[in-house]
C-alpha positions in Angstrom: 7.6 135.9 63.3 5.0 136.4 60.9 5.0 132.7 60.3 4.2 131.8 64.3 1.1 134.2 63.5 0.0 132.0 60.8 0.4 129.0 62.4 -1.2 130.3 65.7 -4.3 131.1 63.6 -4.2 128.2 61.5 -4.1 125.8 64.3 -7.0 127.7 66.5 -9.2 127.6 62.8 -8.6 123.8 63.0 -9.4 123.6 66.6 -12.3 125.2 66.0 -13.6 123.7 63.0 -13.5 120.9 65.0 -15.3 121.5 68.2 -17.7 122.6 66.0 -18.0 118.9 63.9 -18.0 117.3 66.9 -19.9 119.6 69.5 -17.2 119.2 72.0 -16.8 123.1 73.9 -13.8 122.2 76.0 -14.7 123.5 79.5 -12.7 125.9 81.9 -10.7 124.5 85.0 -13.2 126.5 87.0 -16.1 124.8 85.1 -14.5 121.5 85.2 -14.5 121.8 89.1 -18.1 123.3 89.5 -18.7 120.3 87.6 -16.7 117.8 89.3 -18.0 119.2 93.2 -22.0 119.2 91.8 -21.7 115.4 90.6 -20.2 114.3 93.9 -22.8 115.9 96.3 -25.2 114.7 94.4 -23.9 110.8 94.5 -23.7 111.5 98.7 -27.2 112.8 98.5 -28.7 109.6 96.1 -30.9 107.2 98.3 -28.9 104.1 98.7 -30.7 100.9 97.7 -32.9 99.2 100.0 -30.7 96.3 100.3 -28.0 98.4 101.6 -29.4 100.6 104.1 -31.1 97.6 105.7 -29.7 94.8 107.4 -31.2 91.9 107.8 -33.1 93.2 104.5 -36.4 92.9 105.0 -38.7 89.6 103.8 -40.6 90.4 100.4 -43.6 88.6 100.5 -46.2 88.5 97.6 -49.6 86.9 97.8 -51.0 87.1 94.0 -54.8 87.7 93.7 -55.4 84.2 92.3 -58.0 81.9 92.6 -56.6 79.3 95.8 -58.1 76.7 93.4 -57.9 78.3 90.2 -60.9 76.8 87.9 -59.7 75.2 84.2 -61.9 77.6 82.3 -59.1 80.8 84.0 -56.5 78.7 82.6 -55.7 79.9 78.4 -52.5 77.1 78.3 -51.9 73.3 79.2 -49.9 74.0 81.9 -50.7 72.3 84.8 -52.6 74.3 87.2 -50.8 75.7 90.2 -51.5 74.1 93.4 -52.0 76.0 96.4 -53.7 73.1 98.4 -53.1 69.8 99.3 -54.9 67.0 98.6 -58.2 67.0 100.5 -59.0 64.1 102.2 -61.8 62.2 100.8 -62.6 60.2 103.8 -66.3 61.2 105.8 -65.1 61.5 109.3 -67.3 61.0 112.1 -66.6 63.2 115.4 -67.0 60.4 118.3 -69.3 61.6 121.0 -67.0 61.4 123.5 -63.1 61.7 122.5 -61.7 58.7 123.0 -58.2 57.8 125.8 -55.4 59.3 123.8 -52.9 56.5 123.1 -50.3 58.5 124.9 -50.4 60.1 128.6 -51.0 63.7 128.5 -47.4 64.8 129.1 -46.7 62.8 126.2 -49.2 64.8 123.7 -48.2 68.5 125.0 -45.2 70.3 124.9 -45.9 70.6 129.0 -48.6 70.1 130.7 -51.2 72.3 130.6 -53.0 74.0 133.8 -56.1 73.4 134.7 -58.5 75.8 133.0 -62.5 75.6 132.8 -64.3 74.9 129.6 -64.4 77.8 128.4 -62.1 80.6 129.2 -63.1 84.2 128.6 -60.8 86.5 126.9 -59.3 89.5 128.9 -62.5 91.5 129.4 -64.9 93.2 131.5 -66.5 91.4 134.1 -69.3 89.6 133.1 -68.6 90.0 128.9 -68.8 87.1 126.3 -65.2 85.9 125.1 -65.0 86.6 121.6 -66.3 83.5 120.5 -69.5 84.1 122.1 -70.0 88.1 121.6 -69.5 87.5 117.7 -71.4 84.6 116.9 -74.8 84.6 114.9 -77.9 83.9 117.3 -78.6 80.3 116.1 -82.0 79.3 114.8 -84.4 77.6 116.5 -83.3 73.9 115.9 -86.6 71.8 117.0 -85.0 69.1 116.9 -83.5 69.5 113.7 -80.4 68.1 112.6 -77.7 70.9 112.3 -75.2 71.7 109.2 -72.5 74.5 109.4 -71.0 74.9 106.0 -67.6 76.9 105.8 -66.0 78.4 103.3 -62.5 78.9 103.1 -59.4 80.2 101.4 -61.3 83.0 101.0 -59.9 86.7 100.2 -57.4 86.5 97.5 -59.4 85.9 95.0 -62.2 88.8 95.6 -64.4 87.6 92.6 -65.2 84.2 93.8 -65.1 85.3 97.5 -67.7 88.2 96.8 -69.8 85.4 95.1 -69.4 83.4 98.6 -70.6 86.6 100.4 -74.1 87.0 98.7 -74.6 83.1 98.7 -77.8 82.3 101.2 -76.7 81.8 105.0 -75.9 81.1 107.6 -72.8 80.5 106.2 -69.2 80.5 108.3 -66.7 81.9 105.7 -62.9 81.8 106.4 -60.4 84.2 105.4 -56.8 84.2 104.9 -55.1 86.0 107.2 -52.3 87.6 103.9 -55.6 88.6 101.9 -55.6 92.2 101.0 -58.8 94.7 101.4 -59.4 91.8 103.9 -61.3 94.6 106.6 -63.5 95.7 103.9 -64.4 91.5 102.7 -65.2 90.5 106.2 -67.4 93.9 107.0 -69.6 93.3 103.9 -69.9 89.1 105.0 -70.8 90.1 108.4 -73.0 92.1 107.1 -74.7 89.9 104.8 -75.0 87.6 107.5 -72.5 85.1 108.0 -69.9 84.3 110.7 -66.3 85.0 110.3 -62.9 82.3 110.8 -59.3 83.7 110.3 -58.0 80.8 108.2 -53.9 80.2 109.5 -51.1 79.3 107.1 -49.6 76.3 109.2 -46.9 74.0 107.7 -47.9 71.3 104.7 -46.0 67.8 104.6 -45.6 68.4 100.9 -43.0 70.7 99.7 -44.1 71.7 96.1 -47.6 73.3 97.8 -47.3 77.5 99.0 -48.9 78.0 102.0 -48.4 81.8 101.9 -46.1 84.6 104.0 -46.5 84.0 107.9 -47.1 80.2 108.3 -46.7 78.3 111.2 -43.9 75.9 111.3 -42.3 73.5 113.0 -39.0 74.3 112.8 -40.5 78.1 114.9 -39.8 78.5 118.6 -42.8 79.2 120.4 -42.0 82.9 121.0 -42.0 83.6 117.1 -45.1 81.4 116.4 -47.1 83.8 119.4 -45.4 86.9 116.5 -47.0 85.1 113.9 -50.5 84.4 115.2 -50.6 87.8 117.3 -49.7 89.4 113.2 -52.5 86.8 112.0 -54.7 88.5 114.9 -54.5 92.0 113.5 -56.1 91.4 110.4 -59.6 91.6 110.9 -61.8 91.6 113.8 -65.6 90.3 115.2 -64.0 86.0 113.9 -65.2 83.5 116.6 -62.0 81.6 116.2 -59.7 80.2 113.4 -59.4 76.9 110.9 -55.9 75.7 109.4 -55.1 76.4 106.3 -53.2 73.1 104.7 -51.1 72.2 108.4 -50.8 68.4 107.4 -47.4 68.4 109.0 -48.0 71.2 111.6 -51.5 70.0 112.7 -49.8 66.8 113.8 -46.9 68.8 116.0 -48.0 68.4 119.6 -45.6 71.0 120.9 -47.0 73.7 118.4 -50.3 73.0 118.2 -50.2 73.8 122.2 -48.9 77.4 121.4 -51.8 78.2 118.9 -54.2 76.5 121.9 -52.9 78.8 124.9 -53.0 81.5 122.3 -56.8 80.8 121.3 -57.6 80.1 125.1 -55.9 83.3 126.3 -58.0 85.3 123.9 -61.4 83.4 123.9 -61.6 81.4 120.3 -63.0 78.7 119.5 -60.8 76.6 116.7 -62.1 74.3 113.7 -59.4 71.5 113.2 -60.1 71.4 109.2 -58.5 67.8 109.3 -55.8 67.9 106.3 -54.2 64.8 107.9 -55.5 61.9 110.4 -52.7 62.3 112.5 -54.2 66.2 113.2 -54.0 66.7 117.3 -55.5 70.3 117.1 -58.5 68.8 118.2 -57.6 66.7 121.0 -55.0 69.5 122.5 -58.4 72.1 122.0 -60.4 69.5 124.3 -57.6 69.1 127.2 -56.9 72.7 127.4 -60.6 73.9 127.5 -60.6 75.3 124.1 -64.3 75.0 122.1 -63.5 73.0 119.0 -65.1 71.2 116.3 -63.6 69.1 113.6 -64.5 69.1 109.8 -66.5 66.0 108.9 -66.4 66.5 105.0 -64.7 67.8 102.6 -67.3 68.7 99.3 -65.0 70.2 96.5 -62.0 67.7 96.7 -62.9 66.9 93.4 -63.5 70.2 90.9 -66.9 69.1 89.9 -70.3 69.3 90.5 -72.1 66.5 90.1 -69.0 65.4 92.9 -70.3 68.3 95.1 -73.7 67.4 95.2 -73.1 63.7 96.5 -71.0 64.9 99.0 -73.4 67.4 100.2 -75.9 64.1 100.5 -73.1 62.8 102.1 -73.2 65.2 104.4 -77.3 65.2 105.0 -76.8 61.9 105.6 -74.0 62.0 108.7 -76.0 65.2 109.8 -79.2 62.7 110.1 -77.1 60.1 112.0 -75.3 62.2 114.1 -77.5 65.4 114.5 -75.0 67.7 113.0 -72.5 67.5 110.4 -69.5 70.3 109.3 -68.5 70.5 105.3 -65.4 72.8 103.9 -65.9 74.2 100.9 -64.0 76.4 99.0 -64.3 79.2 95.8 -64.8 77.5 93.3 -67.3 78.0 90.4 -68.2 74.1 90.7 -68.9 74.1 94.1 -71.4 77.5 93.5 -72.8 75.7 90.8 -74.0 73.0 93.5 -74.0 75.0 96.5 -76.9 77.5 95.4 -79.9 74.8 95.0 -78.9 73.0 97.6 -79.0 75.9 100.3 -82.1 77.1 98.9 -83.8 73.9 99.4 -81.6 72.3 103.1 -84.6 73.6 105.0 -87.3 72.7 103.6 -85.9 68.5 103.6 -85.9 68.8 108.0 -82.0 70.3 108.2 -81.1 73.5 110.0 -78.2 75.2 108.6 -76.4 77.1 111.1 -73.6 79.2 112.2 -70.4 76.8 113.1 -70.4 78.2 116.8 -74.0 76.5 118.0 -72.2 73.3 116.5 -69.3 74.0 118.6 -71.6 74.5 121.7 -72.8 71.5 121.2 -69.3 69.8 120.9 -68.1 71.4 123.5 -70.6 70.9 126.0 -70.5 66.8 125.0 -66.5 66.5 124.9 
């Protein structure tokens, strides 16, 4: 008997000695399930991942606050830069007069015909009010038989250093901004209030695949109920824009059957639209004139080429078709270049016979001609 006892202490010594080395305290049944019981309502009470409690998860789109053309001196490496454009068409293109007969019938060119609508539609207001286009437009100057030039700006927004630089720049100016910009309300408050007229730049479809035209675009693969979602989300943005201009849209610019939606859109709610012409087969224009849309079409491009000696023959370019044709539109867009041309040249326009001016008294002159 006495040797049990020995043993029995022994062994609980050992034990101990042990628990001790190690730190392991064994637990009590009744701590073991108090244990057990907490662990398990908290697993039932842990939020469950996004991506399970969702379904369809949800799109996560990013839009990085990069310059849209980012200059060489942002870029440290060798790396090519990252294109977020197409290439710009070089061409000057001259906006006939008069439109000239489509090739094909109407019915051919539109998704279905469109009904007859006057010139210019007013948006859903009170009787008697200004659509849109109208009510937020800069007065014009008075032209005196000047010749007119409405420079825009786009692809404004993301980058907020270069667009801020865009904002102080000497007006009229028309500056674009992408619908996916953030702090976008506060960026066009501070351009209307320095003076300029606003565009919502659209994300529609590129041809090329290796360009990002950014969350919401306008495709062609879209029925026309979801491109009226996108346009209506593109809507909400920002207010007091006369109208919009395409972003890239080399392949959905030339897609009769969409290009009709964003026109009975526009028309419905009293825009105007600027066909920036990415490609020559672009029938945003000629949709806009057989549904009563205002319209005008970009003549030239000035910073296809990121330099500015290139600039400033393209803004001759420009004086010259403005001179021959009484008014000319240019795209540019923020790029230091392109400011390093831009601000000589629209402190001296006037002064060599030009009026620069808001794009909507170029559009009333468009409009009332087409």
């Amino acid at each position: 008997m006495r040797r049990l006892i020995y043993f029995a202490v022994a062994l609980t010594v050992v034990g101990g000695g042990y628990w001790l080395a190690t730190g392991v305290i064994p637990e009590s049944r009744q701590t073991q399930r108090v244990r057990i019981s907490a662990t398990a309502v908290a697993e039932r009470q842990a939020p469950r991942p996004w991506y399970v409690t969702q379904s369809p998860p949800p799109v996560l789109i990013t839009a990085p606050d990069e310059p849209v053309f980012p200059d060489p001196a942002d870029e440290p490496t060798a790396q090519p830069l990252r294109a977020y454009e197409e290439a710009l068409p070089r061409e000057v293109y001259e906006t006939p007069a008069k439109s000239p007969p489509a090739a094909k019938p109407a019915a051919a060119l539109l998704l279905t015909p469109a009904p007859a609508a006057p010139l210019l539609t007013p948006a859903p207001a009170a009787p008697g009010e200004l659509p849109p286009w109208r009510r937020y437009a800069l007065p014009p100057p008075p032209l005196d038989g000047r010749p007119m030039i409405a420079l825009v700006i786009d692809d404004l927004g993301i980058d907020k250093k270069r667009s801020a630089r865009a904002i102080a720049l000497k007006g009229p100016l028309t500056l674009s901004f992408l619908a996916y910009a953030s702090d976008i309300k506060r960026q066009t408050a501070a351009a209307r209030a320095a003076g300029h007229e606003l565009l919502l730049h659209i994300s529609m479809e590129p041809t090329s695949k290796y360009v990002d035209p950014g969350p919401h675009v306008l495709k062609t693969a879209l029925s026309a109920a979801e491109l009226r979602r996108r346009l209506e989300w593109g809507f909400s943005r920002f207010d007091a824009f006369v109208g919009i201009n395409n972003h890239m849209g080399s392949k959905f610019t030339a897609y009769p059957a969409g290009m009709q939606v964003v026109m009975e859109e526009l028309r419905r709610r009293g825009l105007l639209f600027l066909d920036s012409r990415t490609s020559r087969a672009s029938v945003g224009a000629e949709i806009a004139r057989r549904m009563g849309v205002p319209y005008a079409e970009r003549n030239i491009f000035l910073d296809h080429v990121n330099d500015a000696a290139v600039v400033e023959s393209r803004l001759a370019e420009t004086e010259r078709l403005a001179q021959r044709k009484g008014y000319a539109v240019a795209i540019s867009h923020p790029r230091d270049s392109t400011f390093k041309a831009l601000v000589p040249w629209l402190r001296g326009i006037e002064a060599k016979g030009f009026r620069l001016v808001p794009l909507s008294a170029v559009v009333r002159g468009v409009t009332a001609s087409g």
